[in-house]
N, C-alpha and C positions, 0 to 999 in steps of 0.2 A: 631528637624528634623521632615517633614512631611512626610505622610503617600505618598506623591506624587516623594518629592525627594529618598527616600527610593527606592522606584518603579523605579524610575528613572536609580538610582546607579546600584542597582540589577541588569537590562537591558541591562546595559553596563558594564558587568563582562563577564571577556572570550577575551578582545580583546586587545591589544598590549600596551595600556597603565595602564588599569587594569583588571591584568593577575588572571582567578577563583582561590583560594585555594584550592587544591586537596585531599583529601582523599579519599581511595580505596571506602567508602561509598559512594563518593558524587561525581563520575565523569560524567561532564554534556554532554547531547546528543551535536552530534554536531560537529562543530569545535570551536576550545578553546586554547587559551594559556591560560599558566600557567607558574610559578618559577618552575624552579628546584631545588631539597635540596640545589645544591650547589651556586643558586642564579643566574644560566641561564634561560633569559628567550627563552620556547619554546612553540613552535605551533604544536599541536594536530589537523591534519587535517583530515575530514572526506567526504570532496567532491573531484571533482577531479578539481576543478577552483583553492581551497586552496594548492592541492598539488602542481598544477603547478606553483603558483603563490601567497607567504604567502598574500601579500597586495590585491589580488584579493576579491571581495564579495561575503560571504560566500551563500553556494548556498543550506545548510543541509536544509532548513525550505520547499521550494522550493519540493524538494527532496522528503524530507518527507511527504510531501499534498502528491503530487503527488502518491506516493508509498500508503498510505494511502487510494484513491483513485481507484488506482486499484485494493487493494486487497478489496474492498466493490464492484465494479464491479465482480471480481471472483465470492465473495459472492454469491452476487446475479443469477450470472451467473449458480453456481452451485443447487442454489435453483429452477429455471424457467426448470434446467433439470430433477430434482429430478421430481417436480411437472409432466412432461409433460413423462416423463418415467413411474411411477404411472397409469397416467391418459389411456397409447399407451398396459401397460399391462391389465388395465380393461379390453379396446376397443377388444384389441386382444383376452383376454378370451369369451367374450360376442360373439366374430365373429366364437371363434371356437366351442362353446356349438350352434349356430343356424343350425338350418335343414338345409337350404341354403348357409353352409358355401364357398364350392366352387363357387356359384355363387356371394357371397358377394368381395369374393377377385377377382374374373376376372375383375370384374367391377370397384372395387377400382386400379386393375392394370391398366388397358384401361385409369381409368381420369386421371393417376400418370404419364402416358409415351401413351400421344393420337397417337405418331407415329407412335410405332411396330403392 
């Protein structure tokens, strides 16, 4: 057997005609059948395309980028604030040690809200 069909087989474990072998070590992300002990086959669904519908396509991989994704957005998100919280607490110490400090914040109020 090659290194290619192996890859292959492997790939296609988890679905209706060859169901994973399960053990409590080794249960695969995802949606998945598998035998039960007593030789029923069932379907471990983990989206909600699979629960509605076993023959539907599974939608976990999808799901998971996805998910994946956002929380690297959060990430990020939460880094850009950290950084610019840092940067607003310098500014602000530096505006309140200056001689001028009233006059630094009317001015920064005046360009923040040119209306009032």
């Amino acid at each position: 057997m090659t290194g290619r069909s192996r890859t292959r087989t492997a790939a296609l474990r988890g679905t209706r005609t060859n169901p994973t072998p399960i053990t409590p070590d080794t249960v695969p992300r995802g949606c998945f059948w598998f035998t039960d002990p007593d030789g029923t086959l069932c379907l471990a669904p983990s989206c909600m395309a699979r629960i509605q519908d076993p023959d539907a396509e599974c939608l976990c991989d999808t799901l998971t980028a996805h998910h994946r994704r956002a929380r690297q957005q959060l990430r990020d998100l939460i880094r850009r604030d950290r950084y610019a919280r840092t940067w607003w607490r310098a500014l602000r110490a530096v505006v309140d040690e200056h001689p001028d400090r009233a006059a630094l914040l009317a001015a920064a109020r005046d360009r923040a809200h040119p209306s009032r």
